[in-house]
C-alpha positions in Angstrom: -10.9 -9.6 4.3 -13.6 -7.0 3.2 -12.7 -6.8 -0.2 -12.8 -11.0 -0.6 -15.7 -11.2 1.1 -17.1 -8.4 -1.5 -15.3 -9.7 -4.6 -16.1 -13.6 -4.0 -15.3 -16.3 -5.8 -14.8 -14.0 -9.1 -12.2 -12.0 -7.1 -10.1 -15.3 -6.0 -10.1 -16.8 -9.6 -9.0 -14.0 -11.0 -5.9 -13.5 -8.9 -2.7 -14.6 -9.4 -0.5 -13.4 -7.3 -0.3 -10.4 -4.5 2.0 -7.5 -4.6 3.5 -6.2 -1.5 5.7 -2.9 -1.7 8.1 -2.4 1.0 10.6 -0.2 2.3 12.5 -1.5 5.4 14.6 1.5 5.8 12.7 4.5 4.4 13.1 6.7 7.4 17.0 5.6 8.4 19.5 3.2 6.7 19.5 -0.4 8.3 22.5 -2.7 8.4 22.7 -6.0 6.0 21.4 -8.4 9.0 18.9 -5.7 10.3 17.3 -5.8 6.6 17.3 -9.5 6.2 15.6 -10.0 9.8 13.1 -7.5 8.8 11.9 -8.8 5.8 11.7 -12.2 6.9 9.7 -10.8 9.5 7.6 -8.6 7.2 7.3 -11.3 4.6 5.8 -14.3 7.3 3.2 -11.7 9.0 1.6 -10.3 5.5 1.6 -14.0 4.8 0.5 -15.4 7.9 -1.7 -12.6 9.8 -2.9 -10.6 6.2 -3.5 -13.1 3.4 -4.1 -16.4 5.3 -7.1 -15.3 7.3 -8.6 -13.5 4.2 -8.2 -17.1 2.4 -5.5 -15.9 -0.2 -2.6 -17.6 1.8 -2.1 -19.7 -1.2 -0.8 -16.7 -4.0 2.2 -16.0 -4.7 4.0 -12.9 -3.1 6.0 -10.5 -5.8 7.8 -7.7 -4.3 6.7 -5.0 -6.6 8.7 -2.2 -5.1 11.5 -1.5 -2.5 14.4 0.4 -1.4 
């Protein structure tokens, strides 16, 4: 929220989308369902809790890495 309170409006019209890089089971292999549940998860609290309070809700997510 700092940096779109620092960057105002010329931060928010010049973004198009946010990248999120994830990695579900970087510390022990997770089953199929395990994975899904956890990116769901993942993917509705950076949306939800991390973007929508800072007012950038509205973008796009792209999944710029994983594994």
């Amino acid at each position: 929220m700092e940096l779109v309170k620092l960057g105002g409006a010329a931060l928010l019209d010049g973004l198009q989308y946010i990248g999120l890089d994830m990695f579900p089971d970087v510390f022990r292999p997770l089953g199929n369902e395990t994975i899904r549940t956890g990116t769901t998860g993942l993917l509705r609290y950076h949306r939800r809790d991390v973007l929508a309070p800072a007012g950038l809700g509205h973008l796009p997510l792209h999944i710029t890495e994983h594994g």
